[in-house]
Biotite code that builds the C-alpha atoms (Angstrom):
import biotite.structure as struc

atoms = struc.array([
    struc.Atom([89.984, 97.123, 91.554], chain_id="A", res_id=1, res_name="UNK", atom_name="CA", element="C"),
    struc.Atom([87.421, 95.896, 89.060], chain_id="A", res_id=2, res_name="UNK", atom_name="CA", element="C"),
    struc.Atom([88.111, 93.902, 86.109], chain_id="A", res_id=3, res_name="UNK", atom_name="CA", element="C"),
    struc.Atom([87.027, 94.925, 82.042], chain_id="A", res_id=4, res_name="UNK", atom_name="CA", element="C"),
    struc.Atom([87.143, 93.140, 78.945], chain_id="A", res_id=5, res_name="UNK", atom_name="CA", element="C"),
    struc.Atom([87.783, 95.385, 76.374], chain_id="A", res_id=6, res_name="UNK", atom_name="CA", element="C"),
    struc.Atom([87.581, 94.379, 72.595], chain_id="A", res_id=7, res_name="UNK", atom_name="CA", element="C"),
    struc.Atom([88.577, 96.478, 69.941], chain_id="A", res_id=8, res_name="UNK", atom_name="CA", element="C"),
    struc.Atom([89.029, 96.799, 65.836], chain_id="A", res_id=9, res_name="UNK", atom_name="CA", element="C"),
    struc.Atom([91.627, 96.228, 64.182], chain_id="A", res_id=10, res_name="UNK", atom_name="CA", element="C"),
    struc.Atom([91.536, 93.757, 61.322], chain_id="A", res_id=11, res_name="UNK", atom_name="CA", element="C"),
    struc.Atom([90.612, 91.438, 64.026], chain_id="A", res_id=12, res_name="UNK", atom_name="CA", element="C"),
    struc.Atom([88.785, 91.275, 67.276], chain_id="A", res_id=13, res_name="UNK", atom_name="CA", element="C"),
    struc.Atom([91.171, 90.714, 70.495], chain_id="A", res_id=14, res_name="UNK", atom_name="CA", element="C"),
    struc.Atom([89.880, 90.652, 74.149], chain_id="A", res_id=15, res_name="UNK", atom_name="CA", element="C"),
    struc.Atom([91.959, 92.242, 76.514], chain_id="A", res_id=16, res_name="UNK", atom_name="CA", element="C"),
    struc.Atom([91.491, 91.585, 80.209], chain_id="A", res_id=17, res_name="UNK", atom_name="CA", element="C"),
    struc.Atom([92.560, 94.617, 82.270], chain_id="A", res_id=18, res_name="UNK", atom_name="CA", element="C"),
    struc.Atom([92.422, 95.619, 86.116], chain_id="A", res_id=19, res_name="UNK", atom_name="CA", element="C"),
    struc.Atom([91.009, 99.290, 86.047], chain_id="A", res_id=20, res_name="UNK", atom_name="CA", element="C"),
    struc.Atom([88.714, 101.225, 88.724], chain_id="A", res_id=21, res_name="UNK", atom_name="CA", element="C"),
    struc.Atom([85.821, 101.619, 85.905], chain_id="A", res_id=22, res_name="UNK", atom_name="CA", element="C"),
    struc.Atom([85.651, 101.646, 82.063], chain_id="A", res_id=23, res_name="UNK", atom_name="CA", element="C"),
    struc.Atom([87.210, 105.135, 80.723], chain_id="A", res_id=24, res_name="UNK", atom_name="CA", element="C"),
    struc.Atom([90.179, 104.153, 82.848], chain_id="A", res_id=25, res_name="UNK", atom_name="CA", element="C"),
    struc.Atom([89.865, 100.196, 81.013], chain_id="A", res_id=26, res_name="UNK", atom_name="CA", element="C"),
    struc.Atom([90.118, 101.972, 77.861], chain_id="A", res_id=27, res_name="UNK", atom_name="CA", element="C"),
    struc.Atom([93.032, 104.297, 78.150], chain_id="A", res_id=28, res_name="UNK", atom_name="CA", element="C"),
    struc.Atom([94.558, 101.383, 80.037], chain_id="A", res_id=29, res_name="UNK", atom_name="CA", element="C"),
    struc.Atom([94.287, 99.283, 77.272], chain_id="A", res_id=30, res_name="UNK", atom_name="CA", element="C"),
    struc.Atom([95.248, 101.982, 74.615], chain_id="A", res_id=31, res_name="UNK", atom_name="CA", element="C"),
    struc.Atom([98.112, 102.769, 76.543], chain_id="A", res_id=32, res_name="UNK", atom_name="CA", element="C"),
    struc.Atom([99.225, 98.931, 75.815], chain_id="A", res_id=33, res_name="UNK", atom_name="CA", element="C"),
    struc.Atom([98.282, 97.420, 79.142], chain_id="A", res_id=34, res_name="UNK", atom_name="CA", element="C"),
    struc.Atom([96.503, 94.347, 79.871], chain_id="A", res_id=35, res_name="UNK", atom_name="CA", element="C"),
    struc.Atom([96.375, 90.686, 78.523], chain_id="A", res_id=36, res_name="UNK", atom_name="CA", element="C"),
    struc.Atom([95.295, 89.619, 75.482], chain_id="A", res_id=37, res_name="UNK", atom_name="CA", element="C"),
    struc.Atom([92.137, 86.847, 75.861], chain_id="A", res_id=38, res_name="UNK", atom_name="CA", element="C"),
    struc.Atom([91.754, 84.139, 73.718], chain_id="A", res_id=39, res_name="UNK", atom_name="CA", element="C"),
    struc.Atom([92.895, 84.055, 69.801], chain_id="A", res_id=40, res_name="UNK", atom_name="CA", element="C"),
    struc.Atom([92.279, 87.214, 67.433], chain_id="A", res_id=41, res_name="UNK", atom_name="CA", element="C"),
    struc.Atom([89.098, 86.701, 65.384], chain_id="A", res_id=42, res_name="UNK", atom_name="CA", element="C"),
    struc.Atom([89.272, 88.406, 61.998], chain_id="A", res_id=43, res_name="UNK", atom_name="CA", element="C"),
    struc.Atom([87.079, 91.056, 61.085], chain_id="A", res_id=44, res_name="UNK", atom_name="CA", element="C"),
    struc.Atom([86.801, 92.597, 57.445], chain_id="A", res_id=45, res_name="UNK", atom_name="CA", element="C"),
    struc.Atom([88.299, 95.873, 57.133], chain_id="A", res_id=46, res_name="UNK", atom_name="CA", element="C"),
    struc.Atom([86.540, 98.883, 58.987], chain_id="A", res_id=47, res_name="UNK", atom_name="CA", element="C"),
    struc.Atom([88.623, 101.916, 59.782], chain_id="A", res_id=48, res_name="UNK", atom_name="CA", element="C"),
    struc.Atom([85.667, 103.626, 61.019], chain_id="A", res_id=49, res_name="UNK", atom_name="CA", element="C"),
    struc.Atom([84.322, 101.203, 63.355], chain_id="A", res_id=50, res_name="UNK", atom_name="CA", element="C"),
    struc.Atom([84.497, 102.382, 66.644], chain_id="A", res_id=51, res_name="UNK", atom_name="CA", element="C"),
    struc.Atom([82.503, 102.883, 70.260], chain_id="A", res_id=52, res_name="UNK", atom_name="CA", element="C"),
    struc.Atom([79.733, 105.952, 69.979], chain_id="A", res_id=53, res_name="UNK", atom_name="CA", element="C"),
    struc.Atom([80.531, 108.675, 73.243], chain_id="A", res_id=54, res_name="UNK", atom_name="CA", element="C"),
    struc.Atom([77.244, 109.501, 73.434], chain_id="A", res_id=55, res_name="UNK", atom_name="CA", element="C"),
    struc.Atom([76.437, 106.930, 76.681], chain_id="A", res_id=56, res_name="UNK", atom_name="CA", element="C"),
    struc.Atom([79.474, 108.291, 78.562], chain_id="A", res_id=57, res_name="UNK", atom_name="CA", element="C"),
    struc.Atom([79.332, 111.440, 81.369], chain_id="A", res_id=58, res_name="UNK", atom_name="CA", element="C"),
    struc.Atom([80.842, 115.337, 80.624], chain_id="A", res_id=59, res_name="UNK", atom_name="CA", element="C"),
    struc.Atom([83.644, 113.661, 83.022], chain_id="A", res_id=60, res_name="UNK", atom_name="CA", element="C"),
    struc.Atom([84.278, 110.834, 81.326], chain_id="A", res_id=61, res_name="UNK", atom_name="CA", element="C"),
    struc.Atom([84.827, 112.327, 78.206], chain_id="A", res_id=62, res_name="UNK", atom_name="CA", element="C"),
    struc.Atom([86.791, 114.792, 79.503], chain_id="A", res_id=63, res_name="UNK", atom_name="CA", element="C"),
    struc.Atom([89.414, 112.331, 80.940], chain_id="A", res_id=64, res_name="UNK", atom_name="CA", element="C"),
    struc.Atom([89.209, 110.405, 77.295], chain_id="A", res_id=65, res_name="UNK", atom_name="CA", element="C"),
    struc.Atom([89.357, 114.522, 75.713], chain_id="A", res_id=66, res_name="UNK", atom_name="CA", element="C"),
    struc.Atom([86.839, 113.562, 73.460], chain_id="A", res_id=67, res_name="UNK", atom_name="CA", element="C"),
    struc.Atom([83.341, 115.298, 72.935], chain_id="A", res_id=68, res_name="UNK", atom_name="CA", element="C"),
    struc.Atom([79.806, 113.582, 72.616], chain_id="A", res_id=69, res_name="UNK", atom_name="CA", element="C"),
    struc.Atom([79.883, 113.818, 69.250], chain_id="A", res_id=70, res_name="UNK", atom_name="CA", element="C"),
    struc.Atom([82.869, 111.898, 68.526], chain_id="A", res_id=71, res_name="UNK", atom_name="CA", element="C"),
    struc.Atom([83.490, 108.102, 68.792], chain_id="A", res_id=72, res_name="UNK", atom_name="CA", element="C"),
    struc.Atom([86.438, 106.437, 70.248], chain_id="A", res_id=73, res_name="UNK", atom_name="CA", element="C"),
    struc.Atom([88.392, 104.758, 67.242], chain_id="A", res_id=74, res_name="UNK", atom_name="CA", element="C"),
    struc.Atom([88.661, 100.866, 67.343], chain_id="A", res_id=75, res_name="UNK", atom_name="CA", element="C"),
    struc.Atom([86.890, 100.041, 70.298], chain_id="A", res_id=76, res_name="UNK", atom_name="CA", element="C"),
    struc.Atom([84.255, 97.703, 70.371], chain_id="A", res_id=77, res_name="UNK", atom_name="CA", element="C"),
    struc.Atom([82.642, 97.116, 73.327], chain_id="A", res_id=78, res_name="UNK", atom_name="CA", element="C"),
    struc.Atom([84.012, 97.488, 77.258], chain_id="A", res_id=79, res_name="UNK", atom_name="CA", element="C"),
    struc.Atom([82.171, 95.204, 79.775], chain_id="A", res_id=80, res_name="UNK", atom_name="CA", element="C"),
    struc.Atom([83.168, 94.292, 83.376], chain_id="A", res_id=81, res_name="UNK", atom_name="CA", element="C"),
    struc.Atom([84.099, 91.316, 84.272], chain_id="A", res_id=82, res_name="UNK", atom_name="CA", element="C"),
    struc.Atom([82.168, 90.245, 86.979], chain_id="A", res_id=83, res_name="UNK", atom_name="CA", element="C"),
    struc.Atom([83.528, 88.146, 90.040], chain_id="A", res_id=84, res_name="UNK", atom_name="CA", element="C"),
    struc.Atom([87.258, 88.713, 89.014], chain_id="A", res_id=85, res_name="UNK", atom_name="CA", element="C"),
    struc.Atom([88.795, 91.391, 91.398], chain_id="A", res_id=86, res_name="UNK", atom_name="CA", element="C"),
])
């Protein structure tokens, strides 16, 4: 099983390092409350419309997050495998 790093807004940044086979199943992992925070929260100012654009994910992937290309996914940041952690 691969490895992601998935940060996302709040009203601070927090890494979360979860085991997940790729990265739509790292983020409803992680929005489902799994995983282990990283590292200390850093503090971000305010944004509730930050968020990850859907646009550079597949029909299939957004189907399995039931979201559409034109909407974002609320608070998340970035998702990026961790490489050589299995």
């Amino acid at each position: 099983m691969k490895v992601f790093i998935v940060e996302r807004y709040e009203t601070h940044v927090q890494k979360i390092e979860v085991e997940a086979e790729n990265q739509v199943a790292a983020i409803k992992a992680v929005n489902d409350g799994d995983g282990q925070e990283i590292g200390l929260p850093k503090y971000l100012e305010v944004n509730e419309d930050a968020g990850m654009s859907c646009q550079d994910f597949t029909s299939k992937e957004l189907e399995a997050l039931e979201m559409s290309e034109e909407d974002f996914i609320p608070s998340i940041r970035s998702v990026k495998e961790l490489k050589g952690r299995k």
